[in-house]
N, C-alpha and C positions, 0 to 999 in steps of 0.2 A: 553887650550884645551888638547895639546898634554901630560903637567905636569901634570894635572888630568888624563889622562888614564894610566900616569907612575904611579901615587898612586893604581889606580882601579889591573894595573899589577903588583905590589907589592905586593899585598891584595891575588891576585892567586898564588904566588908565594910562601908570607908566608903560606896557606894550601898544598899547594905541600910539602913542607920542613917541616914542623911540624906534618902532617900528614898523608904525602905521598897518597893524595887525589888529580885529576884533577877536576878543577874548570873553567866554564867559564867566563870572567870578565860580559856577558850582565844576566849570572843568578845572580849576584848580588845584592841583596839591599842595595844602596848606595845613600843619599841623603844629600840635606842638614841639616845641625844641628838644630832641634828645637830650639826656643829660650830660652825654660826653659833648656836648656843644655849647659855645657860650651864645645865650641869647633867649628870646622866649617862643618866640615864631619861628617855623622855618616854611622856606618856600622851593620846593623842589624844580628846579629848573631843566632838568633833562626834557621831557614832552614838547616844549616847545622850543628849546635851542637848536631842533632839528628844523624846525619849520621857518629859523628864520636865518641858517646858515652859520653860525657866531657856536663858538663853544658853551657849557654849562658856564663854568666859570666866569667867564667874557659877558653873558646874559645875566647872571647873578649881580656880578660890580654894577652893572647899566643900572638894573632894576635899584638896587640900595641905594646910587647915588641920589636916584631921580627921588627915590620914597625920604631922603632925609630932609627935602622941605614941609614934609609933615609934621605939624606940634604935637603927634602922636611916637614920631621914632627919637630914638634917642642914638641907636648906633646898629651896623650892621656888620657881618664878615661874610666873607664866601670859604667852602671846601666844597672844590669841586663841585659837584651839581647840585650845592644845598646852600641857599642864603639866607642866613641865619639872624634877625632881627631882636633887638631889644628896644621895647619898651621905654616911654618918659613915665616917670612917677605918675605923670598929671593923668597917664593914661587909665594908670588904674584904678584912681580916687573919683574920675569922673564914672567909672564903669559901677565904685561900692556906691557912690550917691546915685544911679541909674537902679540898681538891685533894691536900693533902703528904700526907692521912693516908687517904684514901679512891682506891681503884683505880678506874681509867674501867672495866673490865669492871663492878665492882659500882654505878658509876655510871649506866652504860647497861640495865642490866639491871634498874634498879627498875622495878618496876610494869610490865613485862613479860609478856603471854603467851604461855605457850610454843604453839609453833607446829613445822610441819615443813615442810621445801620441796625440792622436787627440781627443780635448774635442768639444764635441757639447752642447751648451747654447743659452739660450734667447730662439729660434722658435717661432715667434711670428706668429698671425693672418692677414691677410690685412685688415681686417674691424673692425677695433679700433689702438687707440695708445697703447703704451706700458703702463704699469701700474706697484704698487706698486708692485705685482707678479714677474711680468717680473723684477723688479728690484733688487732682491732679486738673482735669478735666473741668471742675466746676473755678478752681484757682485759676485759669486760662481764662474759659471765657470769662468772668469776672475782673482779673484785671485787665484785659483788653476793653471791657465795657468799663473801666475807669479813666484808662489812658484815652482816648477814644473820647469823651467827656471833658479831661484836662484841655483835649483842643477843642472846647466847646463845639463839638457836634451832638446831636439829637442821635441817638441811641435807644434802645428797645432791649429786653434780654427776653428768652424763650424755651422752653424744655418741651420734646414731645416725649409723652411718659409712654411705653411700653405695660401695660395696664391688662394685657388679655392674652391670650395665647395657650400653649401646651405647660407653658413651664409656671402660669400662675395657675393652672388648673389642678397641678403637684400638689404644691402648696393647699387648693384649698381638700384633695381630693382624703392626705394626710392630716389636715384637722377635721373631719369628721368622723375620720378613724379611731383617733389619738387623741382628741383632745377633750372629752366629756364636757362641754360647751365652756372651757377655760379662754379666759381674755388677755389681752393688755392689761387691764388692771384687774382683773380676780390674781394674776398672775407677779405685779409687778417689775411687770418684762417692757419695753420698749416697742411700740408698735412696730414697726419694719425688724427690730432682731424677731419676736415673739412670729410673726411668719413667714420671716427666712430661716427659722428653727426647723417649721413644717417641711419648707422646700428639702431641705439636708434629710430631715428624717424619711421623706418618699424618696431619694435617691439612695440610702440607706437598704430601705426595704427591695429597692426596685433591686440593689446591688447583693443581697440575701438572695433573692429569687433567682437574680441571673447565675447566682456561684452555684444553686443544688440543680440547677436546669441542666447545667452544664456535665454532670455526669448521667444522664438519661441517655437512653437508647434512641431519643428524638434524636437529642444534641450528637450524638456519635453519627447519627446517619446525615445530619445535616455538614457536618462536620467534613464526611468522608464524600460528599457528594462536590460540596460546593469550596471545598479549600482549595488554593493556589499551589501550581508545584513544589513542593518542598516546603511549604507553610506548616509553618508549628502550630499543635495545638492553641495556646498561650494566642502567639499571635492573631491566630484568626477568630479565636473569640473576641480578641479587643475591638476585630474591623466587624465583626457582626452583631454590633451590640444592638447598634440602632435599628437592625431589624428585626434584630428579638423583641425589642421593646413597640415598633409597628408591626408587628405581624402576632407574637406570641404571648407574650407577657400579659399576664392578668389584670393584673395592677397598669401597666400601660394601657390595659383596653380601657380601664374603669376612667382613668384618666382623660384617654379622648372621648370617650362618650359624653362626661362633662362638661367636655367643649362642647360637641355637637349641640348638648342640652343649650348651651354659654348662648350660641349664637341661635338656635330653636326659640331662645327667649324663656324657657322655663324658670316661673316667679324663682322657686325655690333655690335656685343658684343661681341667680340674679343676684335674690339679695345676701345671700352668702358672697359670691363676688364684691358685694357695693361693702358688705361690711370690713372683710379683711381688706380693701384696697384703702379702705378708710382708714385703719389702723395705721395702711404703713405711709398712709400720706402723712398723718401726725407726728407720726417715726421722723420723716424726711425733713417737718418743718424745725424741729428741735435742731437735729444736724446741721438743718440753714441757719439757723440763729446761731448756733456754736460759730460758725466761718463767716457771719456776719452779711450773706450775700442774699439778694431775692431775687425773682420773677415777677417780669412787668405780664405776662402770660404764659399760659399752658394749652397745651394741643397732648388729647389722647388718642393713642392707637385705637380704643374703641369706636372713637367717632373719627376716626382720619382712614381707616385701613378701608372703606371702601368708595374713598376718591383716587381718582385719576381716570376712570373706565372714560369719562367724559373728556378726557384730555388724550386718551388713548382715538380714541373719535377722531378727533381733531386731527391729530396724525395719519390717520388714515386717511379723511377726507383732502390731507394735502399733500399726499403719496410720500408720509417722511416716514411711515412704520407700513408693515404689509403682513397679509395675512398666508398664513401654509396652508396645507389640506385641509390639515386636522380641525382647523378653525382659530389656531392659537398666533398671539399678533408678536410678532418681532420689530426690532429696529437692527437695521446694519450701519455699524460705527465700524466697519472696518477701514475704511480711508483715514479715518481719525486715529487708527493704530491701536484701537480696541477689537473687536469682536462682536457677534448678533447678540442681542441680548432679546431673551423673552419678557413682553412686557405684563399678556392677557396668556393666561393655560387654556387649552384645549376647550375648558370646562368654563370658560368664562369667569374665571376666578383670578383675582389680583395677585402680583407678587410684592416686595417691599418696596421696587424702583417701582411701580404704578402707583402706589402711596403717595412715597414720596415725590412724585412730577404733582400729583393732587393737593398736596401740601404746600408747596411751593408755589403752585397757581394760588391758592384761596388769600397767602401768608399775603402774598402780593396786592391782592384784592382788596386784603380788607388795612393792609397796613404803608402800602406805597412806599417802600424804603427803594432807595439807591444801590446799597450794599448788603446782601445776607451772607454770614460767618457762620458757620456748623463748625464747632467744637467738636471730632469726633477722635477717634483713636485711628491711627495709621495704619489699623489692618483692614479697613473701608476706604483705603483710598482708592481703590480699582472704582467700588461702587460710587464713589464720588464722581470720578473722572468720566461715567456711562451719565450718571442723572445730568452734571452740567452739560455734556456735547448731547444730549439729548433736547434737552431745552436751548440751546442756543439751535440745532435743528427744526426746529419748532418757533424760531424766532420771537420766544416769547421776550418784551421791552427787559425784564429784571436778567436776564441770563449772561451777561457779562459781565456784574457784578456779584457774582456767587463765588466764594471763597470755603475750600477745604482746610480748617486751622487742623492739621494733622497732629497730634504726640504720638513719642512713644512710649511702650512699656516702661511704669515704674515697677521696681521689686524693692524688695528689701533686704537685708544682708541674709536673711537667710533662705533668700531663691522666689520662685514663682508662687503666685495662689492657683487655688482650684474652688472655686465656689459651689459646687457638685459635692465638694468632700467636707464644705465647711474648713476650707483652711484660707480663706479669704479674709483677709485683716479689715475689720471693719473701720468705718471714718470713725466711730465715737472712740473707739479704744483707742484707736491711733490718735486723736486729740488728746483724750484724758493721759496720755502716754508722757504727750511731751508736756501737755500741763507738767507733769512729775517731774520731768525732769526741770521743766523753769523751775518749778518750786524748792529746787534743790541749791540749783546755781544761786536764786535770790537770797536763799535763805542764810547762804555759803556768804555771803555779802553784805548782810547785817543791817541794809541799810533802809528797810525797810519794818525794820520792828515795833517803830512807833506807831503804824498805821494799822486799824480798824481788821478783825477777819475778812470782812466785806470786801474792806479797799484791799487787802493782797492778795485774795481771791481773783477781784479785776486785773493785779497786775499781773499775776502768775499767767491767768487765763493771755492777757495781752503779749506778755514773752512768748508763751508756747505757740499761739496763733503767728508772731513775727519768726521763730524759728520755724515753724511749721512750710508757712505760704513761700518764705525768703527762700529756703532749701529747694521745692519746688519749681521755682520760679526760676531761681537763675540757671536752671539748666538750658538749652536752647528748644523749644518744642518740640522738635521732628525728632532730637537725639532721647535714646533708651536711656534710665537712671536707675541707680539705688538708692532711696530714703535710710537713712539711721538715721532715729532718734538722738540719739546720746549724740554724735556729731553735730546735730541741726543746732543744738543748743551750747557748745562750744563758746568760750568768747574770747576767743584768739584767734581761730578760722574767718572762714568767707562766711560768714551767717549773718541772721537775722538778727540777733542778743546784738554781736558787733558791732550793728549798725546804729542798735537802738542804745545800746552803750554812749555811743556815739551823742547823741540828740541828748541822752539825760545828764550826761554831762553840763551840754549849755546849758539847758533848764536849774541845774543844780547853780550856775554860776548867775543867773537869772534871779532866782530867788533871792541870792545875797549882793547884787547889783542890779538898780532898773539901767536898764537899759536906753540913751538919748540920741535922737537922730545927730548926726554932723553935717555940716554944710560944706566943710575944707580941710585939709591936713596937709600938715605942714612937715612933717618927719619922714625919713627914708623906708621905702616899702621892702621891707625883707622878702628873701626867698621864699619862704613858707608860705607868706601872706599871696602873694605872686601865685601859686601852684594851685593853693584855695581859689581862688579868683579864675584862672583859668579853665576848673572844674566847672564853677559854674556858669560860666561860658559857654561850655559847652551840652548844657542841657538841653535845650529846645531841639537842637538838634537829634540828641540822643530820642526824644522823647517824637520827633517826626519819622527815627528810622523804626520805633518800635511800632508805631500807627502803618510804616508802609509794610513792612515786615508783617506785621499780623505776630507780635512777638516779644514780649514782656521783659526777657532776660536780660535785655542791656540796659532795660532801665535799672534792673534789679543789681546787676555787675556796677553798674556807676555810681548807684549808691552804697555799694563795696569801699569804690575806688575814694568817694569823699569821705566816707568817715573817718578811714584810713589815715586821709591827709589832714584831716583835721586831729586826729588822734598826736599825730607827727609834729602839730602844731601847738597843741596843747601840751606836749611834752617839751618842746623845743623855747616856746614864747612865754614870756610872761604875760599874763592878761589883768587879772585882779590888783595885781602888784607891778604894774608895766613901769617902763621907765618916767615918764610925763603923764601928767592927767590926759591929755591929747592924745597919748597913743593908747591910753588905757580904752577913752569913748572908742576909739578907732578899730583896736581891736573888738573889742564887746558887740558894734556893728557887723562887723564880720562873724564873730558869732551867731548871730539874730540872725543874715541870711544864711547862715552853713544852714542851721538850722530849722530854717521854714522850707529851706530846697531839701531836706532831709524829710521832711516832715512829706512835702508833696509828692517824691518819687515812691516813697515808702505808701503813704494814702492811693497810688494808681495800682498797686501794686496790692491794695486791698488790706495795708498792716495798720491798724492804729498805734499809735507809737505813744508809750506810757510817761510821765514825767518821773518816774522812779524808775528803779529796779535791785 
């Protein structure tokens, strides 16, 4: 690490000295050497042979002749705009005794600002389980709050749960109908499926009443009155559902009444709310233990949805929101290239964005971070882009550090969910899924038959969670995916197994070699060895553009890219059986750090990595 940025500061130095030009080493292009080119580095010389009048070529010979009194170069060529550098052996042994003796924490951490950050993820509903969504979504922000951590900064993680509303009042409105006072356990059903069951079953019902509604003489007259020209039947019932269900439906009325009741405070659904919300908290903590991730705190919609009014104030008293006739308080972000948004209704009543500016005042308050991250999905980014130009209108100290980690939609190979219909793939199935399948692949491989049900249970559990998170992970955030299972778990693709393939290997050579530090080496560094070595080179950086990014996937892609070349190495090199004792310690070092860098990209990235498989 540190011997490659002695080259990168050689590289500035030779343009200082030859043409009395300051350079800085990160406007550089400096990569590594294609393979149709002989050498390890290359340094792209076009950007600045403009600036100093001399051709590419003419710039490249200057620069290699001047870097060959380095005891780091060994030889250079020029093509054309690309100067292509190699390496002295001594270059690379002093880099494996820098990696063998130096920790990647104290690697990642130099030069370093400490920082604070509080990411909020998951936010789930109480009236359903988590789902393939939610799992996407809680894999993000979790390994962002690990990378994030890798560069020792102070970190916070956060969910605000969605806990009240129309659509857990479904839920509760359908077990009192249905359920002859059946539990989680009278039942043994899983707290969060047992009343996201309820929720399905009142949309079930609501969807029974809306289909015989639908041939009455009401629905015919509503039908003929209020339809679009040329609007088909079909179609204008699908646009007028939502006011069948506020305006007519029975079952909807009973529904909102139970809110009214919710928020009236009547004991009697009160504590019918606090019980089911309980069940599917218990639901939610099982599913966290499955993916291994927790919450340093929680923020509910019950007690958050009526802050902001006071922050709304505030806006008014410093003419950055204003009030219409009606009484109802807006903001104009049209200069910003949004639009007014309503903050306070008519009625004196909040909307989501009033919450949330309330929520984000208090989080502030009571937690003082530098940086807040919302984990949300990409169909909130409008309402992202009003809350932050909102508070940065309002000058609050935190509003330039507010980030929208956006995803997009995962599906599955067989199309979209509907959670309304109950075709929403839930996170447990979808774990226990690909457990099935790790436990196929392992078992397919034999090489775990000696160990305990207990211990293959861990490992199965350990594979399915590294294909699981890997598969998610390395897509890029903002970009749509598709999850398969049976792919995730693959060991010859871009996956997770792969990678960890990868690591069990060492460990397997581990066990039948300890492994001894070296001091020096005296034999020729092969290509293979070279290519390892340059991977890990180039990690802190990888793992600085994932912290700027707000974005896990290249860490996930790089640990692709090593195991790969270690795989290539392991095939290519003898290690157990090397040619000298000396090459044998030498490789087996190189081993040990593939290995620990395998271990730590894979660990940000939220996978524990099994010594089997």
């Amino acid at each position: 690490m540190e011997y490659l940025a002695d080259i990168k500061g050689k590289i500035v130095e030779s343009i200082l000295s030859i043409y009395s030009k300051n350079y800085n080493i990160t406007d550089l292009v400096f990569d590594r050497c294609k393979k149709e080119f002989v050498g390890d580095y290359t340094l792209v010389t076009f950007a600045f042979s403009k600036n100093v009048g001399e051709s590419p070529e003419l710039v490249g010979n200057k620069i290699g002749e001047f870097l060959l009194n380095n005891k780091w170069i060994h030889s250079y060529n020029v093509i054309k705009g690309f100067l292509n550098i190699q390496m002295t052996d001594e270059f690379w042994i002093k880099n494996v005794l820098y990696f063998q003796n130096t920790s990647i924490t104290k690697i990642l951490h130099y030069q370093s600002e400490p920082k604070n950050f509080l990411i909020e993820y998951c936010s789930p509903n109480t009236n359903k389980p988590l789902h393939l969504g939610h799992i996407r979504n809680v894999l993000l922000g979790w390994s962002m709050r690990n990378i994030l951590k890798a560069k020792s900064y102070d970190v916070s993680t956060t969910q605000v749960i969605n806990d009240r509303g129309i659509a857990i009042c479904k839920s509760m409105w359908a077990w009192k109908q249905f359920a002859n006072g059946a539990t989680p356990q009278s039942t043994g059903i899983k707290g969060d499926h047992f009343v996201g069951d309820y929720y399905v079953m009142f949309e079930n019902k609501f969807k029974e009443e809306y289909a015989q509604w639908q041939s009455t003489s009401q629905a015919n007259d509503i039908y003929t009155n209020s339809k679009k020209e040329s609007e088909s039947s079909d179609d204008f019932f699908k646009r007028y559902k939502n006011d069948y269900f506020n305006k007519i439906s029975e079952i909807g009325a009973q529904a909102r009444e139970m809110l009214l009741q919710w928020e009236a405070q009547v004991p009697e659904v009160l504590e019918l709310w606090k019980r089911m919300n309980a069940w599917v908290y218990e639901g939610f903590e099982v599913t966290h233990k499955k993916l291994n991730i927790h919450f340093n705190s929680c923020y509910y919609e019950s007690q958050t949805y009526l802050l902001g009014k006071e922050i709304v104030q505030q806006g008014l008293d410093k003419q950055v929101f204003y009030r219409e006739a009606d009484g109802s308080v807006w903001v104009d972000l049209e200069s910003k290239g949004l639009d007014k948004k309503i903050l306070l209704r008519s009625d004196g009543t909040s909307v989501y964005i009033t919450q949330d500016l309330g929520t984000a005042q208090q989080r502030h308050k009571e937690l003082n971070k530098d940086h807040y991250i919302y984990v949300v999905a990409d169909e909130q980014d409008y309402h992202f882009k009003v809350l932050f130009e909102t508070l940065k209108l309002l000058e609050e100290p935190y509003a330039n550090g507010l980030y929208h980690l956006a995803y997009g939609m995962v599906e599955l190979p067989t199309g979209r969910m509907k959670s309304r219909e109950g075709t929403v793939v839930d996170a447990d199935d979808l774990i226990d899924e690909v457990e099935s399948e790790a436990k196929l692949v392992a078992e397919e491989r034999g090489e775990i038959v000696h160990l305990s049900d207990e211990e293959k249970s861990k490992v199965y559990h350990q594979i399915g969670m590294a294909a699981l998170k890997y598969f998610m992970l390395k897509v890029q955030a903002k970009k749509r995916m598709i999850f398969d299972p049976k792919e995730s778990v693959d060991m010859q693709g871009n996956t997770g197994p792969y990678i960890v393939n990868a690591y069990v290997r060492i460990k397997s050579i581990e066990r039948r070699q300890a492994i001894e530090s070296i001091d020096q080496y005296n034999e020729i560094i092969v290509e293979q060895e070279k290519e390892l070595l340059k991977l890990i080179m180039e990690y802190p950086g990888i793992v600085d553009e994932a912290v700027k990014q707000y974005d896990p996937s290249g860490i996930a892609n790089y640990c692709y890219s090593l195991a790969k070349e270690f795989h290539r190495f392991y095939h290519d090199c003898r290690i157990l059986n090397a040619e000298t004792e000396e090459q044998k310690k030498w490789r087996l070092t190189l081993c040990k750090i593939v290995s620990d860098y395998l271990n730590h990209g894979m660990q940000c990235l939220g996978i524990d990595m099994p010594d089997r498989m």
